[in-house]
N, C-alpha and C positions, 0 to 999 in steps of 0.2 A: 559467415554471418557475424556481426558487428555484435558488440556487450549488450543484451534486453534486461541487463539484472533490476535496472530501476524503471525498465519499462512496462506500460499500463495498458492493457486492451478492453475496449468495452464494445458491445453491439450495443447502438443507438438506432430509432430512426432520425435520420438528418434534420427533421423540423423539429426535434426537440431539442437540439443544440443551440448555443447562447456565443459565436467564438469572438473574439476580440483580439485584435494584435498579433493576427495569424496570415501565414499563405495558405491558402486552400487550394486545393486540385480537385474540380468533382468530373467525375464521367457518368454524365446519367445515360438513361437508355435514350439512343437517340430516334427523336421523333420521325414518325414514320417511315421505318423499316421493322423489321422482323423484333418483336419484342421476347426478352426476358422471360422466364416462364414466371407466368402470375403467381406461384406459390411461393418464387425465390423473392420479389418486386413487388408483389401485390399489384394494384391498379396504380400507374406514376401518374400523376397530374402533372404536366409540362407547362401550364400558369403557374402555376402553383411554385414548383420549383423555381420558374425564374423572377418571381416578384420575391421570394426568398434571399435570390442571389442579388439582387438590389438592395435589398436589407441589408446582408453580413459586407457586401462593398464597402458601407460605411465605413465600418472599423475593421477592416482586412483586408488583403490584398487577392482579389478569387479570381482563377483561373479556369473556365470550362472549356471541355472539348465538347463538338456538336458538329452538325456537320450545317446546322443555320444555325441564327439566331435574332431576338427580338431585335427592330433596330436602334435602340437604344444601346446597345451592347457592340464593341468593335473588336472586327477579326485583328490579330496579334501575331498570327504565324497560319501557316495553311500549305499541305503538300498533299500532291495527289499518289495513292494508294491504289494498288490494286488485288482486289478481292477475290477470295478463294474460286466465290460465284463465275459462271460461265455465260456468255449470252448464245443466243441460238447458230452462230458460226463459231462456236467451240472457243472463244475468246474471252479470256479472265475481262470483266466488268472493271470500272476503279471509278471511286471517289476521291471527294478534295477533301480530307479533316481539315478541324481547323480548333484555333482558340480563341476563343473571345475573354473581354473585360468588361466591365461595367464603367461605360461613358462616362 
């Protein structure tokens, strides 16, 4: 692992952050599939989050993984995955991830 001597860590929740002049990477919990346990998450508002993500677009460059997104937002990269899940003839399921930006 790399030098953390003058590295800083904080727990924030993310709408209280202010960033500017940044790349961001968020992976929120994606909307509709299996959530997060509410105690680790609490309840995620998915408005909420991406009218956020239009905001800090302004002065930053943000990259979300989702597996949609509003359409305002355009996919950037996308490969399909396949998931641990099994469907009823014993076949791993998969999804497409993907990345979106703020149009």
């Amino acid at each position: 692992m790399g030098n953390l001597q003058n590295t800083y860590f904080d727990c924030k929740d993310y709408k209280d952050l202010k960033p500017e002049g940044y790349l961001i990477y968020c992976d929120p919990p994606y909307e509709g599939t299996t959530q997060y346990s509410k105690t680790l998450v609490g309840d995620f508002n998915s408005n909420e989050f991406w009218e956020l993500m239009r905001q800090w677009s302004i002065n930053n460059t943000v990259i979300i993984s989702e597996y949609n997104a509003p359409e305002d937002f355009k996919c950037i990269w996308s490969k399909e995955v396949k998931l641990d899940m099994r469907d009823s003839e014993n076949k791993k399921k998969s999804r497409v991830e993907k990345l979106y930006t703020y149009n």
